[in-house]
KOLKOL-306997 format. One line per 3 residues: number of its first residue (from 1); for each residue x, y, z of C-alpha. Coordinates in pm, 1 decimal, always signed. Last residue first. Example, Ala and Ser with C-alpha at 12.3 -4.5 7.8 and 13.67 -1.06 7.14 Angstrom:
2
2 = +1367.0,-106.0,+714.0  +1230.0,-450.0,+780.0 .
***
This chain:
334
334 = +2995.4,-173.1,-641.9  +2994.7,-563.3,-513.7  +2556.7,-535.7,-570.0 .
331 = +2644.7,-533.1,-912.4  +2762.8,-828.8,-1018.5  +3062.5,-1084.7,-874.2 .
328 = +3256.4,-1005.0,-1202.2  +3254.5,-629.7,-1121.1  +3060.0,-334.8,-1324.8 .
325 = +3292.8,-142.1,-1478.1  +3045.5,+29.7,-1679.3  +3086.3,-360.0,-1911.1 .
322 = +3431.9,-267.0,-1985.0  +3424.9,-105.7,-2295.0  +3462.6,+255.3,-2152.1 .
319 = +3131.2,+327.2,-2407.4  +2878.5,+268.5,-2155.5  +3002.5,+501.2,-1883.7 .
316 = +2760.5,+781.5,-1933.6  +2499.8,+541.6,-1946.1  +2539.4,+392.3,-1599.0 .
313 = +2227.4,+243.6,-1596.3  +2015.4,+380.5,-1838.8  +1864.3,+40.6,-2032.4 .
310 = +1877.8,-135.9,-1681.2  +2150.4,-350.2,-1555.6  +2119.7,-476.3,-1211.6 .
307 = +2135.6,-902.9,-1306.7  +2392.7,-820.4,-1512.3  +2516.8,-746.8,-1895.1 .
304 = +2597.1,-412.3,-2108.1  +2709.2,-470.2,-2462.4  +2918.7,-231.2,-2624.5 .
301 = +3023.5,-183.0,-2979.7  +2758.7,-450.4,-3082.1  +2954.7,-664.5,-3344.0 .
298 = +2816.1,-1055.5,-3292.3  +3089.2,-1136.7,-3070.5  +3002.7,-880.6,-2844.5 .
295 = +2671.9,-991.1,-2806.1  +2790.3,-1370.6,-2716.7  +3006.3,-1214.5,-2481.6 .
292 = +2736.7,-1007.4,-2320.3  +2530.3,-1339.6,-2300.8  +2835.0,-1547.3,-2128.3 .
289 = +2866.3,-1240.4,-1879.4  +2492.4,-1279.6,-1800.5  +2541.2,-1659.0,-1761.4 .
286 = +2837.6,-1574.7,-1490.7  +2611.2,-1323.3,-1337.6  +2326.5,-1587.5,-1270.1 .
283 = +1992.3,-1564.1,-1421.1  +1666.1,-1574.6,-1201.1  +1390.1,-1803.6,-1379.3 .
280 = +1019.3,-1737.9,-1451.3  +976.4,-1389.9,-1295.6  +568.7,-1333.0,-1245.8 .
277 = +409.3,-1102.8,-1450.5  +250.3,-807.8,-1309.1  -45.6,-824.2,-1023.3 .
274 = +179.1,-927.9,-744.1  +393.8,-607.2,-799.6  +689.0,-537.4,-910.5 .
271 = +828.3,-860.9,-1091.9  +1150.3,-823.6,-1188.5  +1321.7,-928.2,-1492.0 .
268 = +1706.8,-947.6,-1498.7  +1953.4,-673.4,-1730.7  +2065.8,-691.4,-2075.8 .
265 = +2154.2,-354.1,-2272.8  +2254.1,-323.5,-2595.9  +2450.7,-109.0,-2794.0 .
262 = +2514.0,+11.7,-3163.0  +2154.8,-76.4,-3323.6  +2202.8,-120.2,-3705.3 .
259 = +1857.6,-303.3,-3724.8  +2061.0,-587.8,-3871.4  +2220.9,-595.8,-3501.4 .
256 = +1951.6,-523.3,-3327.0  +1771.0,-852.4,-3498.9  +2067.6,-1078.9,-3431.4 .
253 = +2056.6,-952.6,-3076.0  +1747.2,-1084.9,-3067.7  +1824.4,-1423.2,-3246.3 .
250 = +2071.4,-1451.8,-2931.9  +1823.0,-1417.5,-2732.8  +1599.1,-1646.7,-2832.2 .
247 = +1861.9,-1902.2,-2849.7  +1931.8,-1816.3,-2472.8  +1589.7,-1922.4,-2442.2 .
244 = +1293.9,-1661.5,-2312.1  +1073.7,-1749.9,-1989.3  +1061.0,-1425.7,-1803.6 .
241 = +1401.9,-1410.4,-1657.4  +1567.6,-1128.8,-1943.1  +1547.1,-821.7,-2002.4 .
238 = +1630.2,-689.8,-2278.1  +1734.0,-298.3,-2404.3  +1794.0,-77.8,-2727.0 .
235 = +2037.9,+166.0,-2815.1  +2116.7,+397.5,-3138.6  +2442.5,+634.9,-3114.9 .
232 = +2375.5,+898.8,-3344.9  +2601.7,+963.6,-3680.3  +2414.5,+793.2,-3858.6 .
229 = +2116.3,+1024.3,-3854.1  +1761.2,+950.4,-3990.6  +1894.6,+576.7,-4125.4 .
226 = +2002.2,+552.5,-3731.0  +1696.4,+662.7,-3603.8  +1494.0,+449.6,-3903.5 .
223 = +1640.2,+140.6,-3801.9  +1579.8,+194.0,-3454.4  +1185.7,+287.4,-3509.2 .
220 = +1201.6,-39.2,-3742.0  +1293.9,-253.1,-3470.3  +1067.8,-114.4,-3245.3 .
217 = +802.9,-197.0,-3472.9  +870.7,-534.0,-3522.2  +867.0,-594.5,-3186.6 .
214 = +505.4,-428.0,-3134.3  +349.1,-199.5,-2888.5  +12.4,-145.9,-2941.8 .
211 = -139.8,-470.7,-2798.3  +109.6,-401.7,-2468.9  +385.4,-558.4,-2399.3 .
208 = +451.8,-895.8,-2199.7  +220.8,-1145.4,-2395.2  +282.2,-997.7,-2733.6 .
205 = +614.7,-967.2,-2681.9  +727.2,-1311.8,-2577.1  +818.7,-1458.7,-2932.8 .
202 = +1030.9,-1194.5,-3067.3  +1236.1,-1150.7,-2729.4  +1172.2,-919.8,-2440.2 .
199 = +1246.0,-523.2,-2412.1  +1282.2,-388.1,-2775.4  +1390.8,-86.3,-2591.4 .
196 = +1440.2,+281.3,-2750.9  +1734.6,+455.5,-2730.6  +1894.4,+738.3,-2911.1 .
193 = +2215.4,+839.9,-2848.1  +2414.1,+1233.6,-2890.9  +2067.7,+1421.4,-2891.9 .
190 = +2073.6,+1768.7,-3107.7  +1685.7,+1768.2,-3235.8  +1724.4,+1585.3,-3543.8 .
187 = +1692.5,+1243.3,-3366.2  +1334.0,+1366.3,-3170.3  +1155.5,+1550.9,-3481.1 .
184 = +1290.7,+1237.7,-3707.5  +1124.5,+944.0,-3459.0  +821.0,+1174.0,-3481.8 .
181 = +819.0,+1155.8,-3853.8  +898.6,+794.9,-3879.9  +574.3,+734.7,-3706.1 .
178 = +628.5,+343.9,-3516.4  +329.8,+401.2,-3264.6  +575.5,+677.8,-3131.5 .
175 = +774.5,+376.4,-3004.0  +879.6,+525.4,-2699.1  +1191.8,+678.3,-2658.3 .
172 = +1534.0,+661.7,-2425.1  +1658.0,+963.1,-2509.3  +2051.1,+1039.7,-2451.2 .
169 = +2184.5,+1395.9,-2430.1  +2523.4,+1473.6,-2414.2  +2636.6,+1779.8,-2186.6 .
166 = +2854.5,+2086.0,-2342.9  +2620.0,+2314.5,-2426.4  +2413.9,+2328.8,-2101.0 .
163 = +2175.0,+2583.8,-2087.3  +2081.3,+2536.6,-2515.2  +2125.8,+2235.2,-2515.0 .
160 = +1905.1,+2127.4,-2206.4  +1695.1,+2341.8,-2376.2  +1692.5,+2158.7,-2738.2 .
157 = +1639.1,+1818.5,-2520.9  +1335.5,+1920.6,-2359.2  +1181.0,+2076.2,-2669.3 .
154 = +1265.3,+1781.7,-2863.4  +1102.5,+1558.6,-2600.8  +766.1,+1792.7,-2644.5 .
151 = +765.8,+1741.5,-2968.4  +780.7,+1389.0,-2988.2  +470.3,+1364.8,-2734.3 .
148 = +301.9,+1062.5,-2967.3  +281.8,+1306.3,-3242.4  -101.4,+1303.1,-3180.3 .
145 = -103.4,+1284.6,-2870.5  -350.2,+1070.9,-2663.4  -131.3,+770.9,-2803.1 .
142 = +130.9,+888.2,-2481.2  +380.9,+624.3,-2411.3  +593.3,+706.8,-2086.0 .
139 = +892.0,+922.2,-2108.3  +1242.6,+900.3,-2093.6  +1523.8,+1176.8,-2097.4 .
136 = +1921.1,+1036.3,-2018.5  +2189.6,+1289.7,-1901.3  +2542.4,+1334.7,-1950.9 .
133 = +2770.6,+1635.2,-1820.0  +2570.4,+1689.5,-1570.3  +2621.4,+1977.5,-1278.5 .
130 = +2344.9,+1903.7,-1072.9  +2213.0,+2239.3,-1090.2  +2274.8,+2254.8,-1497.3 .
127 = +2097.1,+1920.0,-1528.0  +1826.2,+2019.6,-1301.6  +1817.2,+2422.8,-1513.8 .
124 = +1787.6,+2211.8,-1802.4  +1513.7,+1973.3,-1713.6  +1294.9,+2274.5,-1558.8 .
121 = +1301.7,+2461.3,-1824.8  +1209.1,+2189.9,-2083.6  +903.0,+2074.4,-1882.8 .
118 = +786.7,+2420.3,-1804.7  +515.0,+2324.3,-2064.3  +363.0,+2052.7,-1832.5 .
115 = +163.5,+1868.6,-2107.2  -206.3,+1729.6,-2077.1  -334.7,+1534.4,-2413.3 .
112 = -630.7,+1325.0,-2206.8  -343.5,+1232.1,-1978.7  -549.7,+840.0,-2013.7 .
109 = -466.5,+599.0,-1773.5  -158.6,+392.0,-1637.0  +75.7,+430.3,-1351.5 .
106 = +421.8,+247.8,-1400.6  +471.3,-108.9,-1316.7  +572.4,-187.8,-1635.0 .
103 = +646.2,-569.7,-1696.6  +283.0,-668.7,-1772.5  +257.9,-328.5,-2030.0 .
100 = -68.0,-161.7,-1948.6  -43.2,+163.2,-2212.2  -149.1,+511.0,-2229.2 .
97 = +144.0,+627.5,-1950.8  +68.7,+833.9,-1694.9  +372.6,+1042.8,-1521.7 .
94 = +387.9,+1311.0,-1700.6  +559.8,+1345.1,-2079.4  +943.1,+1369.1,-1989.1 .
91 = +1094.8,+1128.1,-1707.8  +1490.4,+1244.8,-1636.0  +1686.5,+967.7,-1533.4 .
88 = +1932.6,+1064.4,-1220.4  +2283.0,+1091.8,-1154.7  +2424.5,+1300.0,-880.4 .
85 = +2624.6,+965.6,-748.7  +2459.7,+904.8,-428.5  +2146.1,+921.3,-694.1 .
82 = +2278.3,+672.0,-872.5  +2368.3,+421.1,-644.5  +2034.8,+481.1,-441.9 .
79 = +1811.6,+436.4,-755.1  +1942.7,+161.7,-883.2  +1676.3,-137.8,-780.5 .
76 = +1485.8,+27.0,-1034.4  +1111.7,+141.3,-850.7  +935.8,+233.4,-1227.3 .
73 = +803.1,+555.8,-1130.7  +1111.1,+634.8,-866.2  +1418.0,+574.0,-1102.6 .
70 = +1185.1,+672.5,-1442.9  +1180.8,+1039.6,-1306.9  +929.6,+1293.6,-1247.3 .
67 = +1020.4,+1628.3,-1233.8  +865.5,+1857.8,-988.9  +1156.3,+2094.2,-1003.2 .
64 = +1178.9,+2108.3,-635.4  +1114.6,+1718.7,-611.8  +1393.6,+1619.6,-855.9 .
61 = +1647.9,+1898.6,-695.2  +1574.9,+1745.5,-367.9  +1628.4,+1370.7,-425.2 .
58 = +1950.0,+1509.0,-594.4  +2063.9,+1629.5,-263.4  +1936.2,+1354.4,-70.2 .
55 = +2131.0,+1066.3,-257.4  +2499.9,+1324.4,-293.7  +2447.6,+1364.2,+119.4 .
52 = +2397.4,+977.2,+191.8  +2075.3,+765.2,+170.8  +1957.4,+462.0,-102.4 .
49 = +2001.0,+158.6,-7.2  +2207.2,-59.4,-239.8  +2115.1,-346.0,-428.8 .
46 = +2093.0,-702.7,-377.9  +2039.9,-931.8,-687.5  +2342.9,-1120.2,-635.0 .
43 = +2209.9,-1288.4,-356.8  +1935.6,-1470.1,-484.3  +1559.6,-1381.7,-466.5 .
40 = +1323.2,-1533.0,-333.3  +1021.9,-1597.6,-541.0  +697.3,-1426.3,-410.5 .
37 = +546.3,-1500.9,-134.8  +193.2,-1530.3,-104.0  -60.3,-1533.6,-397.5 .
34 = +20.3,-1459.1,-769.9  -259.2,-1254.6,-942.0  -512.3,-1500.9,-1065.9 .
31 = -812.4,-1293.5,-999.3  -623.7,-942.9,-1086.3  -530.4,-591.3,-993.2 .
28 = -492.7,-399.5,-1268.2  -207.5,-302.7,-1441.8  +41.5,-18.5,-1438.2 .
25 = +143.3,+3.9,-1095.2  -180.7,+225.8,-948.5  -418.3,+250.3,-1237.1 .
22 = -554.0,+621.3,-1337.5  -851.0,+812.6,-1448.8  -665.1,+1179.8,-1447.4 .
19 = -800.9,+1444.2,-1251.6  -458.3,+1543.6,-1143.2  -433.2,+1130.9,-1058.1 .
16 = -771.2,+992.8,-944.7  -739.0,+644.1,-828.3  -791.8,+267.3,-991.9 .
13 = -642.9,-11.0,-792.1  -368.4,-243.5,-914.5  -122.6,-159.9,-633.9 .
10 = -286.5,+11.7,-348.2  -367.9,+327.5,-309.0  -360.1,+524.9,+93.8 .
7 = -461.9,+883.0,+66.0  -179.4,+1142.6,+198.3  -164.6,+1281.5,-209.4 .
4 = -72.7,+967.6,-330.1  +5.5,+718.9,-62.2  +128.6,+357.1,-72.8 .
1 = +0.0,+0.0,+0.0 .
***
């Protein structure tokens, strides 16, 4: 149970968000929700607490600015290590995303076309406060617009540009509802990498995204980022634990690779909530190093691997060629 506003919402309920029809966690509490304990989870997958003097002060810039950000909506296991280490990933677009993804447990609805227009001011005068020299944007999907909020991101990025010349800007998109046009409005508008996350393998989409999302299509949004502007860094993301086969994978990163796609990310399923899918198998940090291998092999310039890993995690470092220096014992040794 959590609060919004001082009035207790539990996960999979449906509560009034700025007058917004919304679903706690993404997706709605159901019948044959998992009961009781959850899977335990192994050691490897412990992550650090957040607290310290670096954690509280960006905790306060995010709040003063009222910016939402994918480390609290979507509750990665990261937040503490990179907020102790004045990173953070900047959420564009609100807070409510059009779509009930079984992996997402971000809050669903429909914004009815709302936009906070001091959006771009207040993510450049955060990244300037916070002294960034990189800095990731993400949004949730938004079919109530009509260029799926492309715009809007451009906006965002142009003024972080425009305060902060000399910090690269990575957007991690959503699929626009595959409109080459938006795709163009967000890669022309100054960015340094362009992400967007394919998220499971071919054959498990359609039961972990939502009807609207597509593998296909987020194939062809990369392809067309990097046809757009080869220059720019494209990026894409898996997780894994959810009932895919290493051969799966591997014809995923197959895919990216064709798609042109430069890095990719691999990181382990969680389940957030008892109403989201459950997590079929936890995978060890020696097979995650065997995967990033394997991805290597097949001519990704980087690939980052471990049980931790999400599609920003550590994104300024992702290019050092050493897996962000994460150690051989996983994440939870940083």
């Amino acid at each position: 149970m959590t609060e919004f506003k001082g009035i207790p919402v539990s996960s999979g309920s449906i509560f009034e968000r700025d007058g917004v029809r919304t679903i706690k966690d993404g997706v709605k509490r159901r019948g044959d929700a998992q009961q009781g304990p959850r899977a335990r989870k192994p050691q490897w997958l412990k992550a650090r607490a957040p607290g310290g003097q670096g954690y509280r002060r960006v905790r306060g810039i995010v709040h003063d600015h009222q910016l939402s950000t994918v480390c609290e909506e979507s509750h990665c296991p990261n937040l503490g290590e990179c907020w102790s280490h004045g990173t953070a990933t900047f959420m564009v677009l609100g807070s409510v995303c059009t779509r009930t993804c079984r992996f997402c447990s971000v809050d669903t609805g429909n914004p009815k076309g709302r936009l906070d227009a001091q959006d771009p001011e207040h993510c450049a005068e955060s990244v300037q406060l916070m002294g960034l020299r990189y800095v990731v944007l993400t949004s949730v999907d938004r079919d109530d617009l009509p260029d799926g909020g492309a715009e809007h991101y451009a906006r965002c990025i142009q003024a972080i540009k425009d305060a902060n010349p000399e910090t690269a800007v990575e957007a991690l998109t959503p699929d626009f509802r595959g409109d080459e046009e938006a795709v163009r409005t967000v890669v022309e508008s100054g960015l340094e990498v362009f992400a967007h996350n394919v998220e499971v393998v071919r054959r498990l989409s359609p039961r972990v995204r939502d009807p609207r999302a597509g593998y296909d299509q987020s194939l062809a949004v990369l392809r067309a980022a990097k046809r757009l502007r080869p220059e720019v860094l494209t990026k894409s993301s898996l997780m894994v634990g959810l009932g895919e086969t290493d051969a799966e994978i591997f014809e995923a990163f197959d895919d990216l690779r064709q798609a042109d796609v430069d890095i990719v990310t691999l990181g382990q399923y969680l389940q957030p909530t008892r109403n989201h899918l459950p997590v079929e198998r936890f995978v060890s940090p020696d097979e995650f190093e065997a995967l990033r291998q394997e991805g290597l092999r097949r001519g990704f310039r980087e690939v980052v691997a471990g049980p931790l890993v999400r599609s920003s995690y550590r994104a300024d470092r992702v290019l050092e060629g050493n897996n962000v220096g994460l150690p051989a014992a996983g994440p939870e040794a940083v």
